[in-house]
C-alpha positions in Angstrom: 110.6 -158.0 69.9 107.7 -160.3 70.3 104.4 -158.9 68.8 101.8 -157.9 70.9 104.0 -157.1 73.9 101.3 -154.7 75.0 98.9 -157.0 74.9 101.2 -159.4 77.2 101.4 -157.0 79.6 97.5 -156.7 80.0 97.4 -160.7 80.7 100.2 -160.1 83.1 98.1 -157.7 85.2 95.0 -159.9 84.7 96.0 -162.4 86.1 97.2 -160.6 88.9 94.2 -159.3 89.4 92.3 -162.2 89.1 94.9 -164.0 92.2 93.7 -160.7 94.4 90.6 -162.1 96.9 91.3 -166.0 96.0 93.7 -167.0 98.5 91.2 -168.4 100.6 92.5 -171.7 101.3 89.4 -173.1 101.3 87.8 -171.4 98.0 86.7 -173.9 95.5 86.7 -171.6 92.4 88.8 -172.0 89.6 90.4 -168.7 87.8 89.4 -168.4 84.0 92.1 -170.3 82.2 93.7 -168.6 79.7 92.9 -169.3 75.7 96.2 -171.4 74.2 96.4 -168.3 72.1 97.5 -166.3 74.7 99.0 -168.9 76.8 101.6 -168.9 73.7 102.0 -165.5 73.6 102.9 -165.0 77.0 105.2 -167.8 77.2 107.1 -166.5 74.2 107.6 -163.2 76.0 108.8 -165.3 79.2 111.3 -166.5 76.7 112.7 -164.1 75.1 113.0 -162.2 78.6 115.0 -165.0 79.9 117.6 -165.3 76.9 118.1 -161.6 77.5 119.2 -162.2 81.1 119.1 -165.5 82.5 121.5 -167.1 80.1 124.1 -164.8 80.0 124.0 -164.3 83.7 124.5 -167.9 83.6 127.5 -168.2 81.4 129.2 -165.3 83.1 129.2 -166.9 86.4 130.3 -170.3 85.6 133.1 -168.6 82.9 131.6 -170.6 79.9 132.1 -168.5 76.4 129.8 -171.4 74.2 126.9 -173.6 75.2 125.4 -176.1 72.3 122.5 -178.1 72.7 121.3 -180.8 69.9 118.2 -183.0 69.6 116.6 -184.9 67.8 112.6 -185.3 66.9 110.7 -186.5 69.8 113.9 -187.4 71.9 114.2 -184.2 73.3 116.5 -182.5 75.9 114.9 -181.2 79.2 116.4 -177.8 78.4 115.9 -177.8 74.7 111.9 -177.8 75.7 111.8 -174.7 77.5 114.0 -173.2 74.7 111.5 -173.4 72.0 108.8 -171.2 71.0 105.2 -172.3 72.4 104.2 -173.3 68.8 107.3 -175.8 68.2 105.6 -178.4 70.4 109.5 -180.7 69.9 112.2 -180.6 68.4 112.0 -180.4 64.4 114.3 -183.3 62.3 117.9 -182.2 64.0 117.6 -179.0 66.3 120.9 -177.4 66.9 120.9 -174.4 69.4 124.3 -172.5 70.0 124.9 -169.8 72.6 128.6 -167.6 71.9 129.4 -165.1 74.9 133.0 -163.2 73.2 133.8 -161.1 76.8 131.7 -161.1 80.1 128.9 -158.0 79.6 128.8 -159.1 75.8 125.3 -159.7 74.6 125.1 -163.9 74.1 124.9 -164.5 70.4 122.0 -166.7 69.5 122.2 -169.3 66.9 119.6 -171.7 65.4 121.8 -174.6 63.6 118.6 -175.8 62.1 116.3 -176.9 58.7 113.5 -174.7 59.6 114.4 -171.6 61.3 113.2 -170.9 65.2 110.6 -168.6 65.0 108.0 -167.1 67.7 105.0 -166.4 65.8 101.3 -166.2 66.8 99.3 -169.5 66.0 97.3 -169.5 62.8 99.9 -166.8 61.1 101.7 -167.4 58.0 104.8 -169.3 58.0 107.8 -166.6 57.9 105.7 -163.6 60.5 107.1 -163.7 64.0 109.9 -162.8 66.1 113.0 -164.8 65.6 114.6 -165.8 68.8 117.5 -167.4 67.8 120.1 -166.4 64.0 119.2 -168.8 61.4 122.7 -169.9 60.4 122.5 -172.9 58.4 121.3 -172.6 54.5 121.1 -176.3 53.4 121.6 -175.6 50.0 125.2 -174.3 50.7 126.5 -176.5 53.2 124.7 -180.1 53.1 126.2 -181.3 56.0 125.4 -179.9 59.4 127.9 -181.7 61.6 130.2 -179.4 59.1 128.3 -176.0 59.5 127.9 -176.8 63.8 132.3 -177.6 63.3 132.5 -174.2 60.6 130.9 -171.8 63.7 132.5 -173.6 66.3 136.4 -172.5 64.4 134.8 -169.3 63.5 134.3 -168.3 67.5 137.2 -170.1 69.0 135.3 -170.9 72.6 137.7 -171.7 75.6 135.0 -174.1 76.8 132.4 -175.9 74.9 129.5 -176.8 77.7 127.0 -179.9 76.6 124.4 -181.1 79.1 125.5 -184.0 80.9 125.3 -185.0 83.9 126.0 -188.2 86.4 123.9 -186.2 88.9 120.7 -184.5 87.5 118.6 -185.8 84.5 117.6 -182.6 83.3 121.0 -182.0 82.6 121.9 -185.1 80.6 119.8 -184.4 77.6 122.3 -185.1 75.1 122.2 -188.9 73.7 125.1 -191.0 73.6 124.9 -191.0 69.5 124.8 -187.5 69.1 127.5 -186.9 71.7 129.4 -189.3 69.4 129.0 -187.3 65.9 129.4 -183.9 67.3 133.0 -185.1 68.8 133.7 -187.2 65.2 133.1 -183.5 63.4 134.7 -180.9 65.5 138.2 -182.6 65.8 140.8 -183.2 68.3 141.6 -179.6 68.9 137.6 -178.5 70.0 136.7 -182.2 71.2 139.1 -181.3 74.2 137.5 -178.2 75.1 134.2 -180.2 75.8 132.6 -179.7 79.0 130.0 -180.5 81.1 126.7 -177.8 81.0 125.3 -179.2 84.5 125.4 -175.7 86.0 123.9 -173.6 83.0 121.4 -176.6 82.4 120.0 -176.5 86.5 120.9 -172.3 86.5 118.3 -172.1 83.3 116.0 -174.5 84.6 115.5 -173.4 88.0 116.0 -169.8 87.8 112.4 -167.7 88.0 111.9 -164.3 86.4 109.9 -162.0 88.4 107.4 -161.8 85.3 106.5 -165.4 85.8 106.7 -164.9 89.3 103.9 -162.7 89.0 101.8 -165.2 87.4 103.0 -168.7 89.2 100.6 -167.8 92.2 97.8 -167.7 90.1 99.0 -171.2 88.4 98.8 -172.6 92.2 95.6 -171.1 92.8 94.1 -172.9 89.9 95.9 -176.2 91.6 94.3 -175.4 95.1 90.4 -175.1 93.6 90.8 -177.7 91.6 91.9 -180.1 94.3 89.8 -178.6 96.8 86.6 -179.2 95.2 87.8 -182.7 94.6 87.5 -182.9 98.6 84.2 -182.0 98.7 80.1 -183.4 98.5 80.2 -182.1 94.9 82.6 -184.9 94.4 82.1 -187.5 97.7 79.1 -189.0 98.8 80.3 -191.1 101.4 79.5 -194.9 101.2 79.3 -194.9 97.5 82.1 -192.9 96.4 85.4 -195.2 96.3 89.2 -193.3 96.6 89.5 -194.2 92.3 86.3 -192.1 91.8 88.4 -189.6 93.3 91.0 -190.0 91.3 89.8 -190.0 88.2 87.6 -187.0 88.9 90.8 -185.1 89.0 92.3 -186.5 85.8 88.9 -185.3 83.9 88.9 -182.1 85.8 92.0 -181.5 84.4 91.2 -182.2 80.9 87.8 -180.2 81.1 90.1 -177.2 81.9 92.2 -177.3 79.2 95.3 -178.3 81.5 97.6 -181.3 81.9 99.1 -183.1 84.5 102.8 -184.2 85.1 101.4 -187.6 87.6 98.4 -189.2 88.2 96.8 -188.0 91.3 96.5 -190.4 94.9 93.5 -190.7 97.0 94.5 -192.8 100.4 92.6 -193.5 103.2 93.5 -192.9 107.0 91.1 -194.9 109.5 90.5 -196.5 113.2 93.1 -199.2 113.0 93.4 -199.4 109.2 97.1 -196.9 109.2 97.9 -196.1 105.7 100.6 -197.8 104.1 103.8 -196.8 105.4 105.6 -196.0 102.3 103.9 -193.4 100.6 100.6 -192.8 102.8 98.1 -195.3 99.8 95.7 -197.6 101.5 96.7 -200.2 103.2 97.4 -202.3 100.4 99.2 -200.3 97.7 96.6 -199.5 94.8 93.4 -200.7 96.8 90.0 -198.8 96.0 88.2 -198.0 99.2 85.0 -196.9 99.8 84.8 -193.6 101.6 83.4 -193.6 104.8 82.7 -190.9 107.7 85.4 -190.9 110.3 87.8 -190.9 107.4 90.7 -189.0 107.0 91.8 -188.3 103.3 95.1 -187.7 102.1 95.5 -186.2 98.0 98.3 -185.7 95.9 97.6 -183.8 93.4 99.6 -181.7 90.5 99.0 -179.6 87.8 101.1 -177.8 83.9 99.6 -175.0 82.6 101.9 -172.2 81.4 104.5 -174.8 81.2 105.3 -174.5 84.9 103.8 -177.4 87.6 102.5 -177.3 90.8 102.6 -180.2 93.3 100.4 -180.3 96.5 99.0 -182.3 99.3 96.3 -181.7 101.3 93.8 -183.7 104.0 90.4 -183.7 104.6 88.2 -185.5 106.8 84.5 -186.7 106.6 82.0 -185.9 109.2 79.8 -188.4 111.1 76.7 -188.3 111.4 76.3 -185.2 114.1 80.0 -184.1 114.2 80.7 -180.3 113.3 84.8 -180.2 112.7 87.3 -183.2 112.6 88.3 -184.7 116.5 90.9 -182.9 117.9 93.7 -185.4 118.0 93.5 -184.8 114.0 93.5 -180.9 113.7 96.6 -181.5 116.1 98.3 -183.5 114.1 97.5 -181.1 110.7 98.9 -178.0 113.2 102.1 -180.1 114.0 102.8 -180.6 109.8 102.9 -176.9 109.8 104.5 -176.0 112.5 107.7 -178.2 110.6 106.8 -176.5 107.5 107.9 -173.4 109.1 110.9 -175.0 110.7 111.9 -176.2 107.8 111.2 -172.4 105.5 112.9 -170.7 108.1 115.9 -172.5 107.8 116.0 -171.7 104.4 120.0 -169.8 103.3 121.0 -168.7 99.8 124.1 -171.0 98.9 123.8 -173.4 101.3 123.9 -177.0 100.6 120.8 -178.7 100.5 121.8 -181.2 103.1 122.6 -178.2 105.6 120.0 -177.4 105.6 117.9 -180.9 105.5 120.1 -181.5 108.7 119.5 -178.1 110.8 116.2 -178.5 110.1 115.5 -182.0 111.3 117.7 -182.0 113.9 115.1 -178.6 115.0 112.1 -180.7 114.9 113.3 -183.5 116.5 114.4 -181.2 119.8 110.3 -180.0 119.6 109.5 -183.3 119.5 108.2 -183.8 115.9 108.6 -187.1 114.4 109.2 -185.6 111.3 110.1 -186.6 107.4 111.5 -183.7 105.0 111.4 -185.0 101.5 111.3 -181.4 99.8 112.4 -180.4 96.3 113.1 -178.0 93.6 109.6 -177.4 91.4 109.6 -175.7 87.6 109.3 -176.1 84.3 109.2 -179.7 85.5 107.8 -181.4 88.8 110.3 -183.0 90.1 112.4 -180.1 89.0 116.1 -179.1 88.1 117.8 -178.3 91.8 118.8 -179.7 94.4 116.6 -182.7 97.3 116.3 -181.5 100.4 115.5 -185.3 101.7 114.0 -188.1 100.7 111.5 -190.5 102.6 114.3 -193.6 102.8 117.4 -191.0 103.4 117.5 -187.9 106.1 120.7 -187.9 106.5 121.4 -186.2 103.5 121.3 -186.5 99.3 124.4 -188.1 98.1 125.1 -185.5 94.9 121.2 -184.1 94.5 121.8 -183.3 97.7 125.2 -181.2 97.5 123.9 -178.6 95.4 123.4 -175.0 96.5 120.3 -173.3 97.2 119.9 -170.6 94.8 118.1 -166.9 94.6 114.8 -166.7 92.4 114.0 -170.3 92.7 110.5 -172.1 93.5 109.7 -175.2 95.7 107.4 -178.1 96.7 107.8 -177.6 100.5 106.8 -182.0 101.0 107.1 -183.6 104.5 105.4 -185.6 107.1 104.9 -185.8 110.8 103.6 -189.1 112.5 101.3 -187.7 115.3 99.5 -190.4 117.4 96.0 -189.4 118.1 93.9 -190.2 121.4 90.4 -190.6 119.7 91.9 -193.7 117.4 93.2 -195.2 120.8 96.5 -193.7 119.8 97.1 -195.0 116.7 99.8 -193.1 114.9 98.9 -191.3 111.4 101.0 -189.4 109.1 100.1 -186.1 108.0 101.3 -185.4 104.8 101.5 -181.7 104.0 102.9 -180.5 100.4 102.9 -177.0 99.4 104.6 -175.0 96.9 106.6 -171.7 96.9 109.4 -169.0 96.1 112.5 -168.4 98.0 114.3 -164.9 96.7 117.5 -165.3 98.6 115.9 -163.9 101.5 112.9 -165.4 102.5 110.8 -168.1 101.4 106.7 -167.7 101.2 104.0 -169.8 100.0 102.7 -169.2 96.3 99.3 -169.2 97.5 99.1 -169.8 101.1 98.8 -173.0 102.7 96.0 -175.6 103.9 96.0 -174.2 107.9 92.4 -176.2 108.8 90.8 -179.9 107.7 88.7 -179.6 104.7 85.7 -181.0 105.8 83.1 -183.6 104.0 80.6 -182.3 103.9 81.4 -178.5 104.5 79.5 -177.2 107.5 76.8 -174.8 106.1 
């Protein structure tokens, strides 16, 4: 086992703790970010939790006995990333990774097909202490050739099916290049090439399946997102008629950095005002890319993300800046914020394990339209990556449904990026019509579906009322 398992378990309930009293939607501090130390300690253990149980879950249910995933240095595979301990920041010269089930209920043999062999271990240790997550099976000095050591295993287990990951459909399941593809048929032969298959389903299953010990942290991961982007809407940030929207902008980018933290996008500032509507596409100014100044009367719209513990968050949110003498936003624009949610639970109640995620785009719509919401649902899965492995529930050109994307089931255990938009016209603008554009992320677990860490309910407001 990992070392220091205890210790996980402490940062486990830690940052539990710390989520407890935050959920304020309108609470501007950040939660103490963990050291990378620990960050890598406690991903490991996610890790080595999820080979125990996600992948052979995986391969039992889609009756694959062997799953091989190659790489090379710095051209990695979407999977192959989240396979790796925390301190193997890519793939190392050729990275080989082969998983053997013999019988359902078997444990999944492990194998690293590799130079250097893939250890967990705590930064700064020795090279050699740590746990090894995968069987070291390839001594160079033996056998030079890997292509014949990965073709030697292969005859030794015999699989039914050999699963590699790609896909027509999904990009996180077509991490295998066209060139390795190539030399991994040339070495095992006619009589394993034909047992080739495509890993589609364990590559999505792996990718979007949650375990309920990062489950118990992802809240936390979206709370960090919410204070981060809601002091970004703020006076700390916004003096209006000086600040312009790329201020805004890149204040989250260094906000980022100053935390220790990445992000997977850069962040979008837009501008809704009296007769200047947003720009119809994707809610930027008027002109795509123009830098405003920010004004009061205006209504902001953010997109903002965030990757720390290797998992992302993805959220929109709106505020508005006061005039001079107004104490909340006009009505017409609270109205329009309380008609985005009210689809947002439309579209979470409608929610069904194993449904197709144009069902459900469908059902959903077709509801908001009979309340008389003119409504966009442009939802998706959310992970390890952003944009993440599992299936579109929309897109802003297509409600009709996802040709493909759009096919795939809606699975237990999984998390989301709840994105839509309702066009709401608003009396005090003379009617003008604005799109609210809500994004918020959360867990379904085959039941229900809830927010990570609630949802923005009210305008933030510039400046806040005191």
């Amino acid at each position: 086992m990992i070392r220091g398992v205890a210790a996980i378990a402490v940062l486990i309930a830690w940052l539990q703790i710390d989520t407890v009293g935050l959920r304020a939607a309108s609470d501007p501090t950040v939660p103490a970010i963990l050291s990378l130390r620990e960050q890598a300690s406690l991903r490991d253990a996610w890790l080595e939790r999820r080979l125990e149980t996600v992948l052979p879950a995986l391969m039992e249910r889609h009756g694959i006995d062997m799953w091989l995933l190659i790489a090379r240095e710095y051209n990695e595979d979407p999977v192959m990333e989240t396979m790796l301990p925390a301190t193997w920041l890519s793939a190392r010269r050729r990275t080989v990774l082969m998983f053997y089930l013999s019988q359902p209920g078997r444990e999944v043999e492990r194998l690293s097909i590799t130079y250097h062999a893939v250890r967990s271990r705590e930064a700064g240790s020795r090279e050699g202490v740590g746990s090894d997550l995968y069987q070291h099976v390839w001594a160079p000095s033996q056998q030079p050739d890997q292509w014949a050591r990965i073709r030697e295993l292969v005859a030794d287990r015999d699989p039914r099916k050999i699963a590699l990951n790609r896909s027509s459909v999904f990009p996180l399941a077509d991490g295998l290049t066209a060139s390795e593809e190539a030399a991994l048929v040339n070495a095992l032969g006619e009589r394993y090439a034909t047992r080739l298959v495509s890993g589609e389903p364990l590559a999505l299953g792996w990718l979007e399946t949650r375990i309920p010990e990062e489950m118990a942290v992802y809240p936390t991961i979206q709370r960090v997102a919410h204070a981060i982007l809601i002091e970004g809407l703020s006076e700390r940030v916004i003096t209006p008629g000086v600040t312009r929207t790329i201020d805004v902008q890149w204040w989250y980018r260094e906000r980022i950095r100053e935390l220790g933290l990445e992000t997977w996008f850069h962040p979008s500032v837009s501008i809704d005002r009296p007769q200047e509507p947003a720009h119809v596409s994707y809610g930027r100014s008027k002109v795509p890319g123009m830098d405003l100044v920010i004004q009061p009367g205006d209504l902001l719209h953010v997109d903002f993300g965030i990757k720390y513990l290797g998992f992302t968050t993805d959220t929109q949110n709106h505020a508005y800046v006061l005039r001079p003498g107004e104490a909340d936003a006009p009505e017409g624009l609270q109205a329009g914020l309380a008609a985005a949610n009210r689809v947002q639970d439309t579209l979470m109640a409608n929610f069904r394990a194993g449904e197709a995620a144009n069902d459900l785009l469908v059902r959903a719509g077709t509801q908001a339209r009979s309340e008389g919401f003119a409504a966009t649902i442009y939802s998706h899965a959310l992970g390890y990556h952003g944009h993440g492995a599992g299936p579109w529930i929309g897109s802003t050109d297509n409600q009709k449904g996802i040709p493909g994307a759009g096919e795939y089931p809606i699975h237990p255990n999984t998390a989301w990026s709840i994105e839509l938009s309702v066009e709401v016209a608003v009396p005090e603008w003379g009617g003008q019509k604005v799109r609210f554009r809500l994004e918020e992320d959360a867990y379904f677990d085959g039941q229900a579906i809830r927010f990570l860490d609630g949802r923005q309910k009210k305008l933030h407001l510039i400046p806040r009322p005191r």
